[in-house]
C-alpha positions as CSV (number, residue, x, y, z in Angstrom):
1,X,0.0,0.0,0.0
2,X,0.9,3.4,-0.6
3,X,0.9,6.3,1.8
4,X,-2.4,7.7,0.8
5,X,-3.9,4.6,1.1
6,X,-2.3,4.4,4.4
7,X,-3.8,7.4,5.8
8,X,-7.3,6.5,4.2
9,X,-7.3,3.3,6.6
10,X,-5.8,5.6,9.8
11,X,-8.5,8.7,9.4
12,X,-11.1,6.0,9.3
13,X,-9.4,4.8,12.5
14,X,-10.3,6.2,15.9
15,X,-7.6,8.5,18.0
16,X,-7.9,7.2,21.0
17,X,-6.8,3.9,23.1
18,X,-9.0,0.7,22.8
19,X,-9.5,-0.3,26.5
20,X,-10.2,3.5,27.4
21,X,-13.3,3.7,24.3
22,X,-16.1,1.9,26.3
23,X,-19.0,3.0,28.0
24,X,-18.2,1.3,30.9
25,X,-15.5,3.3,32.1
26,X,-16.4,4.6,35.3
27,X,-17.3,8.5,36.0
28,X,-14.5,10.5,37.1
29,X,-14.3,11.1,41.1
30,X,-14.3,14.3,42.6
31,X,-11.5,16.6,42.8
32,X,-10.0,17.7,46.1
33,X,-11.0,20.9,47.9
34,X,-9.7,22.6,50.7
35,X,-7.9,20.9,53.8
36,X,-7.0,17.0,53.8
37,X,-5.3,14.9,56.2
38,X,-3.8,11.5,55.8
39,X,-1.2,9.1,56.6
40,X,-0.4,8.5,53.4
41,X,-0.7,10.4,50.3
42,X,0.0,8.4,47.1
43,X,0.2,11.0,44.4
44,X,-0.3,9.3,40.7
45,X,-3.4,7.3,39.6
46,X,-1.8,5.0,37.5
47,X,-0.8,1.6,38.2
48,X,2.2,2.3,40.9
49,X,-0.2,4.9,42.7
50,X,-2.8,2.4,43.0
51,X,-0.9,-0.6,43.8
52,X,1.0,1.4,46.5
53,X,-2.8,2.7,48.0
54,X,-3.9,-1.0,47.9
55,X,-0.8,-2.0,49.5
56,X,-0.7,0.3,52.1
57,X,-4.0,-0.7,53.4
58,X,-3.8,-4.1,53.0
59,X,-0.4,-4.1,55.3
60,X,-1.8,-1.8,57.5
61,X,-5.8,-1.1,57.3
62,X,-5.9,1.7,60.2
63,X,-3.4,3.6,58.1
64,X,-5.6,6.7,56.0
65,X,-4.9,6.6,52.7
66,X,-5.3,9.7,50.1
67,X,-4.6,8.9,46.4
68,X,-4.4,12.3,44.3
69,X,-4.6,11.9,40.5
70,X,-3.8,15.3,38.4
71,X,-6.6,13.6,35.5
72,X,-8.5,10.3,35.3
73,X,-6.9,7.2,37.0
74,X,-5.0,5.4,34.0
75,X,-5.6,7.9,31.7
76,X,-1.8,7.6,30.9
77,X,1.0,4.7,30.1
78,X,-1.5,2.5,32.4
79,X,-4.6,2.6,30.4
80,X,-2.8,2.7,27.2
81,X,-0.5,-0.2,27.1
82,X,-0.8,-3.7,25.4
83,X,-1.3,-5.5,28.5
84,X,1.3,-7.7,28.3
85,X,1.9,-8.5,32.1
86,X,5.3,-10.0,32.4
87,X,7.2,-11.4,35.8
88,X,10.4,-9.7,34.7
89,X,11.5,-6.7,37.0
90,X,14.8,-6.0,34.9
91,X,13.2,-5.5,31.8
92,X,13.8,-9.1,30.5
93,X,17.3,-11.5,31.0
94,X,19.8,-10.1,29.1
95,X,19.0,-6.4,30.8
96,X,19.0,-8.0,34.1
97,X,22.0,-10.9,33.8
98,X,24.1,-7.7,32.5
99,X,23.2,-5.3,35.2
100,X,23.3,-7.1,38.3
101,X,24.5,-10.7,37.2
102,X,25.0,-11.9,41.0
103,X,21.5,-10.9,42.2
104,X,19.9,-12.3,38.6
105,X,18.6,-15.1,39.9
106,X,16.9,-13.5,42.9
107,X,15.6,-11.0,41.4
108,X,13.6,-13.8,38.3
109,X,12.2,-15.3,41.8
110,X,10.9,-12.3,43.3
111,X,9.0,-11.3,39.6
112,X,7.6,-14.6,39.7
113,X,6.7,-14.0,43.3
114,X,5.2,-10.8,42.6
115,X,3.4,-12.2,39.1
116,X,1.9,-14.4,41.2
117,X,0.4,-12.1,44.4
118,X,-0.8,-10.3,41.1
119,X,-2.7,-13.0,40.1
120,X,-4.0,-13.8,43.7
121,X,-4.8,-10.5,44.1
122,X,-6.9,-10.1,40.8
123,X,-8.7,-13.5,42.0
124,X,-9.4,-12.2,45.3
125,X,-11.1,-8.8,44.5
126,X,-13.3,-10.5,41.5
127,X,-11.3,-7.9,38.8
128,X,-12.8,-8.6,35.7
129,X,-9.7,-7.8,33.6
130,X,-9.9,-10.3,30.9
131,X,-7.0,-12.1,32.4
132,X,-5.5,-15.1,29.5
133,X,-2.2,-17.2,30.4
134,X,-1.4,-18.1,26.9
135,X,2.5,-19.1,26.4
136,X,4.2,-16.2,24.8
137,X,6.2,-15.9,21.3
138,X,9.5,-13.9,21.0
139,X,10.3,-14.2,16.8
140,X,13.1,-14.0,15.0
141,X,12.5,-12.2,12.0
142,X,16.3,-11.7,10.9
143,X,18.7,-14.5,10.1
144,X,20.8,-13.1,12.8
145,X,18.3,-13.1,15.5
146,X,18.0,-16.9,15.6
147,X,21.0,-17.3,17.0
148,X,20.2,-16.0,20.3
149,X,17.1,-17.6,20.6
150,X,19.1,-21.0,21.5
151,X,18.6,-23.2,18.6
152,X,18.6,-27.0,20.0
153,X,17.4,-25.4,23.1
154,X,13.9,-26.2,25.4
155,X,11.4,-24.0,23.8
156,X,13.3,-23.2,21.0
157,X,10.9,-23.5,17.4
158,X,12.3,-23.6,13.9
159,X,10.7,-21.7,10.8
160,X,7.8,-24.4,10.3
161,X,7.1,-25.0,14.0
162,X,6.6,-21.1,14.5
163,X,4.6,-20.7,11.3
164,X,2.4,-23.6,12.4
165,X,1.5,-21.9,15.3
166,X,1.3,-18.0,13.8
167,X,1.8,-17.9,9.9
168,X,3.7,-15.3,8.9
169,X,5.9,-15.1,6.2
170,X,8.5,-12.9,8.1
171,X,9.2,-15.7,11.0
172,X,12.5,-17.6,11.0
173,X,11.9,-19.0,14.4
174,X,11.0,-18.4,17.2
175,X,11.8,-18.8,21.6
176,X,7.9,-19.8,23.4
177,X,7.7,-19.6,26.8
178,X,5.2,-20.3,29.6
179,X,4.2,-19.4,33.4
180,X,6.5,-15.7,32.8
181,X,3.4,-13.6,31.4
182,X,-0.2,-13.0,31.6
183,X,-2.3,-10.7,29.1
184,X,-4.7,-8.3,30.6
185,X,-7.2,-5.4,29.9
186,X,-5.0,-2.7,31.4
187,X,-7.7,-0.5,32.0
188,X,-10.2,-3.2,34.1
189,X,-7.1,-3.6,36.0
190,X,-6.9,0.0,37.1
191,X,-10.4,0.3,37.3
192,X,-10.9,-2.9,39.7
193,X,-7.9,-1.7,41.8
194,X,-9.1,1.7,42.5
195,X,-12.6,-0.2,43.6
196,X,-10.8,-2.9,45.5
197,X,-8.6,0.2,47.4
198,X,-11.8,2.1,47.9
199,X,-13.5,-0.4,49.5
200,X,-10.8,-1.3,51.9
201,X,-10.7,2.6,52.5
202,X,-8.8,4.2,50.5
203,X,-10.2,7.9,49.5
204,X,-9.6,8.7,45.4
205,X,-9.3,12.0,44.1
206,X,-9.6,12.7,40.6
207,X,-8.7,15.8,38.3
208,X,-6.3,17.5,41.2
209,X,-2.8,18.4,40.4
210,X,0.1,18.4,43.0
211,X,2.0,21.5,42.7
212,X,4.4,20.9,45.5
213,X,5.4,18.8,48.6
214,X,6.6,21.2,51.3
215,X,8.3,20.5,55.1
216,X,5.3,20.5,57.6
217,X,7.1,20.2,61.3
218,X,7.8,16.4,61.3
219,X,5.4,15.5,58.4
220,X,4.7,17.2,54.7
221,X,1.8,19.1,53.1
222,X,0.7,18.5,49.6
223,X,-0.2,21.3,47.7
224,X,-2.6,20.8,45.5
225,X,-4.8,22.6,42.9
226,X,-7.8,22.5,45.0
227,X,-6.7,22.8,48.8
228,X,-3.5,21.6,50.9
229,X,-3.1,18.1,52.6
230,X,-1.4,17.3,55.6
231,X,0.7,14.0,56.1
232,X,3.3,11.9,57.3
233,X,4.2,10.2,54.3
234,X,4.1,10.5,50.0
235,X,4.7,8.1,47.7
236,X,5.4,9.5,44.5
237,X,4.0,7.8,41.3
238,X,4.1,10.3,38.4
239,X,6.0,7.9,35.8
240,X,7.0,9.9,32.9
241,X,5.6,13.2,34.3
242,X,6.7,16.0,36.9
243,X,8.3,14.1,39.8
244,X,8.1,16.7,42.4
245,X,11.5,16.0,43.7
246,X,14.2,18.5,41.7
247,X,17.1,15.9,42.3
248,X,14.8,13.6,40.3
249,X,15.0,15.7,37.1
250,X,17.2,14.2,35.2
251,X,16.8,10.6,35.8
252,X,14.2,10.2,33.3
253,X,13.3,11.0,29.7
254,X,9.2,10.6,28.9
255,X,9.3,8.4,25.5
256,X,6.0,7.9,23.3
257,X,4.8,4.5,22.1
258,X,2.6,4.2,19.6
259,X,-0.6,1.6,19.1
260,X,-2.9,0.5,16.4
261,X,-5.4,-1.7,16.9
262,X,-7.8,-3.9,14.1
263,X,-11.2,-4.3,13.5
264,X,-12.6,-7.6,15.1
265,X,-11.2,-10.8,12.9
266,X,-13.7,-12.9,11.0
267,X,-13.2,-16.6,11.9
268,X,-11.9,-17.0,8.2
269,X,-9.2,-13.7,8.7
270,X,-8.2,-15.8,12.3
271,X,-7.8,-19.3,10.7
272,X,-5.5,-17.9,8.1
273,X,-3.1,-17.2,10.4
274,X,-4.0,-19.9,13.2
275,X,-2.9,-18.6,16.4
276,X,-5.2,-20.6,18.1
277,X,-3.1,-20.5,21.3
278,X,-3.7,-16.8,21.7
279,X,0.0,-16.1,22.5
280,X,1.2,-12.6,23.0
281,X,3.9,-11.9,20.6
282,X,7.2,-10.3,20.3
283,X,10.2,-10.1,17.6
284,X,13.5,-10.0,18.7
285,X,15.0,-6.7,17.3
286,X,15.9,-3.7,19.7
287,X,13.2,-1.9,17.7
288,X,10.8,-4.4,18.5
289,X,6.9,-4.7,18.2
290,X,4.6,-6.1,20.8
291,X,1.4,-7.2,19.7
292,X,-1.9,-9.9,21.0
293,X,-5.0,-10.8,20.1
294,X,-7.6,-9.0,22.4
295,X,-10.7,-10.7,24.0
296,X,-12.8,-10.1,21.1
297,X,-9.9,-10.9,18.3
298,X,-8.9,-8.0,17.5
299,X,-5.0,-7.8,16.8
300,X,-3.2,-5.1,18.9
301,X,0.0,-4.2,17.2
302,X,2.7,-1.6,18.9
303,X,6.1,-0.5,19.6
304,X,9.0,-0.3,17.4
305,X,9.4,3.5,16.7
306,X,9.5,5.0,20.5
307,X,9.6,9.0,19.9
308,X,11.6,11.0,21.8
309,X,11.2,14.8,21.9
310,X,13.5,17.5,22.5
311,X,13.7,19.2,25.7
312,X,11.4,16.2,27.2
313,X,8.5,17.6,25.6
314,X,5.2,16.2,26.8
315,X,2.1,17.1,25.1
316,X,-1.6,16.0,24.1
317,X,-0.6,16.4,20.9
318,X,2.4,14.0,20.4
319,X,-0.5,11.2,21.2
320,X,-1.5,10.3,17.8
321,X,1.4,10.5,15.0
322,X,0.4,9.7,11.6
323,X,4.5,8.8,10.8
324,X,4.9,6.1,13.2
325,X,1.1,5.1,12.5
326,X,1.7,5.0,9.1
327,X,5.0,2.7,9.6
328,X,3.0,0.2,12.0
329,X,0.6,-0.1,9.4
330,X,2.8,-1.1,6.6
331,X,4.6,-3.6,8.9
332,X,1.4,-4.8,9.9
333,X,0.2,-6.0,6.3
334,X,4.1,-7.2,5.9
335,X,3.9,-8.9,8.8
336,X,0.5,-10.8,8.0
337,X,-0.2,-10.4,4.0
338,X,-3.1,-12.6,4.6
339,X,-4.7,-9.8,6.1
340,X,-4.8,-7.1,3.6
341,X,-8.3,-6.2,3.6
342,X,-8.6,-6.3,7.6
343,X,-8.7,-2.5,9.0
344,X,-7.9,-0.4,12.1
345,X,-10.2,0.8,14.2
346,X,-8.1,2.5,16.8
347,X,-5.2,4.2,16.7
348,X,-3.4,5.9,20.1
349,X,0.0,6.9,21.6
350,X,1.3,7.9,24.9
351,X,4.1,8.7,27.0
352,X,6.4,6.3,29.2
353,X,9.7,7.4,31.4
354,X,12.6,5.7,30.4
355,X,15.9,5.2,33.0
356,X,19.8,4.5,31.7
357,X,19.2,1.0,33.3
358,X,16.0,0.5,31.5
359,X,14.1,-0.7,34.3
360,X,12.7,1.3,37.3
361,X,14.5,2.6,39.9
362,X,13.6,3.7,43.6
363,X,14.7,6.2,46.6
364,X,13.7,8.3,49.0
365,X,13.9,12.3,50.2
366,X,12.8,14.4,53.0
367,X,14.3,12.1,55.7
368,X,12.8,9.0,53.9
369,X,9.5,10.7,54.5
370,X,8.4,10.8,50.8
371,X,9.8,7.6,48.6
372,X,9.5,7.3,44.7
373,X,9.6,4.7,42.0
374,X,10.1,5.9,38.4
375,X,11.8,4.6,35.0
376,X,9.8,1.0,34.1
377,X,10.6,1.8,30.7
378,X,7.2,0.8,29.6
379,X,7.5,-2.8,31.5
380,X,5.4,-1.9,34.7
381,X,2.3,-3.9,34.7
382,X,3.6,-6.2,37.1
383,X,6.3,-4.3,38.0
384,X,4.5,-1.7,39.7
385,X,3.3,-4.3,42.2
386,X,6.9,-4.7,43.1
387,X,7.5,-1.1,43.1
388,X,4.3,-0.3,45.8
389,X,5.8,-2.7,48.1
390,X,9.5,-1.4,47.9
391,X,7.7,2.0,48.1
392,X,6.0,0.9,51.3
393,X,9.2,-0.8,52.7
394,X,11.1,1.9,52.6
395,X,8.7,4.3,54.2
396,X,8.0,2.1,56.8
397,X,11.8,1.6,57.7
398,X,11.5,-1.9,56.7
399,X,14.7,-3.9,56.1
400,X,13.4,-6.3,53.8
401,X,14.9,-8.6,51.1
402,X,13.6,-6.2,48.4
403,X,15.1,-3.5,49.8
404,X,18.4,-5.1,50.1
405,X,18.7,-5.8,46.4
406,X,21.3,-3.9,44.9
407,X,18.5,-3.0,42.0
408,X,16.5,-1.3,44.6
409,X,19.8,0.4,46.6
410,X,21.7,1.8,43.6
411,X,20.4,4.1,41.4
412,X,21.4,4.5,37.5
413,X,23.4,7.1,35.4
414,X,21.4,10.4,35.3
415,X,20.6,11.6,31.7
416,X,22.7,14.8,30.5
417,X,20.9,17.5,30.4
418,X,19.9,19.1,26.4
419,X,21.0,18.9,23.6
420,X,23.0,16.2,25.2
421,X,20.0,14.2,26.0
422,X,18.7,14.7,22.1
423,X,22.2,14.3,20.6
424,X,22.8,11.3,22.4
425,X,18.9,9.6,22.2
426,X,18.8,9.8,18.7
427,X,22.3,8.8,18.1
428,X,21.4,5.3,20.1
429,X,18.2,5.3,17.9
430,X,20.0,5.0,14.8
431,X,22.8,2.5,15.7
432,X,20.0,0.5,17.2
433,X,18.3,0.6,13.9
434,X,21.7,-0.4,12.0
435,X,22.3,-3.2,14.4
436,X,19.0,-4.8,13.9
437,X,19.7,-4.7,10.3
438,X,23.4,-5.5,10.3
439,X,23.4,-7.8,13.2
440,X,26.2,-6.0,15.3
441,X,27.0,-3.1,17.4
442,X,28.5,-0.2,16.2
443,X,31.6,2.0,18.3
444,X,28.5,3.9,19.8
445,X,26.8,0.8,21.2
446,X,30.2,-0.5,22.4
447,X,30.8,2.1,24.3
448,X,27.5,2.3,26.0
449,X,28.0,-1.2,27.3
450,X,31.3,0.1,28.7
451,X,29.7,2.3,30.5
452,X,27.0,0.1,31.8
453,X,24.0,1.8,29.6
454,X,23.8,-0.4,26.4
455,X,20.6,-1.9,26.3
456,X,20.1,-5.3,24.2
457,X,16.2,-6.2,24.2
């Protein structure tokens, strides 16, 4: 297809995320108004902010717990995303074995851990999140990909064992695995957590931004749009925006991912690819798409060309880019040809923070009295489970054996401040790009992974 024809499908498509379009997204709360006490203040209602509210009252349930959100609850990276839900804290094994190779295998046990409590937790409140546990794909759709998939390997599939299972002309083979991922409707999940906090206690506040956290005696107040709230402790969740914490500034860049999503499949469009096992899908370049078949068989289909914008730029605007729409399209019909005359129906973007280490990252300021977890690099649907409860350790002046990771102790590289940070994003763009075609990494790259901030997905 051409580019008009392109942007024919994508006008017909519409501009915001799938999960979010449905009439049975609840009405937004009330905003805060004058004075406030709490506890606990969670500011962020996105999946950290609401884990961490949960949390808190299920470790404690006399605690108070205010949760302050500047829009709607998971009207950001958590409503947005493709709902892959994976046990990895570190961003996936190469990522973690590089970073902290003596504390790997800890840290694959607590993900599973958490994965798990997810689970429970999802089965416990009766959140009606479209949960699936299909095995998950990562393809190989380079000849020098297959390599590191482990050919000869447990769970290693060649060209015709892939295809037979997902037909696509661009898979060479393919890595499936089981028990490490579960695919969600991210936006039933934030919706049933901020029920299940509510009705253990918590008190949700909708459309109120924080302007500033200032000293209060021994405890802080929370300036907010609306009034001022008094407390003992904040837990910051703000992901990719303002983090309220200056020494924070640099330690994040806000990225946008981009989404489209088809029209439901006919049983003859899903039978000429198969995937009758529902697996959740990956390829294996650093530029990589993500995509799943949702609960009513439409194909999700994201990733590859993340957009960063100079100066950190965050904007309503930068949500819907007909470039990178345009590009997802055409690999879309290169990826499955069968499907030519299947359309979009929905086409979104939004922004995610992104650390040096490529995972998140966690402190705390104000004489531990206000703690913060930022940088999942757009892997924090389980991850922000883990996060809440480091969050909550840390607060609480628990020594636990989260908090004596060396992940949660140490934090990255900050970025450079600009043009630095655009010179030296887009620069790792590109060689990114020219090792997923060329299969090798450039002086750039090399150097990176001197300096402990190459990334290999």
């Amino acid at each position: 297809m051409n580019d008009q024809q392109l942007d024919q499908l994508l006008d017909a498509a519409s501009p915001v995320a799938l999960w979010l379009d449905t009439d049975e997204r609840p009405p937004a709360r009330p905003a805060l108004f004058g004075a406030a006490r709490a506890d606990l203040v969670v500011v962020g209602g996105g999946f950290t902010g609401l884990w961490t509210a949960l949390r808190a009252k299920e470790r404690d349930p006399d605690r108070s717990v205010l949760l302050i959100e500047a829009g709607r609850i998971g009207d950001a990276a958590s409503g947005r995303n493709g709902g892959f839900c994976e046990a990895s804290l570190t961003h996936g094994e190469p990522n973690g074995v590089d970073r902290w190779p003596e504390e790997f295998d800890e840290l694959q046990r607590l993900g599973r851990e958490n994965l798990a409590a997810l689970i429970e937790t999802v089965e416990r409140y009766g959140i009606d999140c479209r949960m699936e546990a299909p095995d998950t794909l990562r393809v190989a759709t380079a000849p020098h990909q297959v390599q590191g998939l482990g050919p000869g390997t447990p769970g290693f599939l060649g060209q015709d064992a892939v295809r037979a299972l997902v037909d696509s002309p661009t898979y060479l083979a393919a890595r499936a695995s089981a028990g490490d991922c579960v695919l969600i409707d991210p936006a039933r999940l934030v919706w049933g957590l901020a029920d299940a906090a509510e009705r253990l206690g918590v008190r949700i506040v909708e459309n109120t931004p924080v302007r500033n956290i200032s000293e209060r005696g021994t405890g802080l107040w929370v300036d907010t749009a609306g009034g001022k709230v008094a407390t003992d402790r904040v837990a910051l969740a703000t992901n990719a925006f303002r983090p309220l914490l200056q020494r924070l500034s640099l330690f994040t860049v806000p990225v946008y991912d981009y989404v489209l999503a088809t029209e439901p499949l006919t049983a003859q469009q899903l039978a000429s690819v198969g995937w009758s096992g529902r697996q959740g899908i990956s390829d294996s370049g650093n530029q990589f798409h993500y995509y799943r078949l949702t609960p009513d068989n439409r194909i999700l289909w994201g990733g590859y060309d993340a957009i960063y914008h100079y100066g950190r730029r965050i904007h309503p605007d930068l949500d819907d880019r007909r470039a990178t729409h345009r590009l997802l399209a055409r690999q879309f019909y290169d990826t499955f040809p069968q499907l030519a005359d299947v359309r979009f129906s929905h086409r979104w973007g939004g922004v995610i923070d992104t650390s040096t280490r490529f995972c998140a990252f966690f402190g705390t300021a104000r004489k531990n009295r206000v703690a913060y977890a930022l940088g999942f690099t757009g892997l924090g649907v389980a991850a922000t489970r883990f996060a809440a409860d480091v969050m909550l350790d840390l607060l609480d002046g628990q020594d636990t054996e989260r908090t004596r990771t060396t992940m949660v102790r140490r934090r990255p590289l900050p970025f450079p401040p600009e043009p630095l940070a655009w010179i030296g994003i887009q620069l790792t763009r590109r060689s990114l790009a020219a090792e997923d075609r060329r299969g090798r990494r450039n002086l750039w790259l090399r150097a990176l992974d001197r300096l402990g901030l190459g990334f290999d997905s």
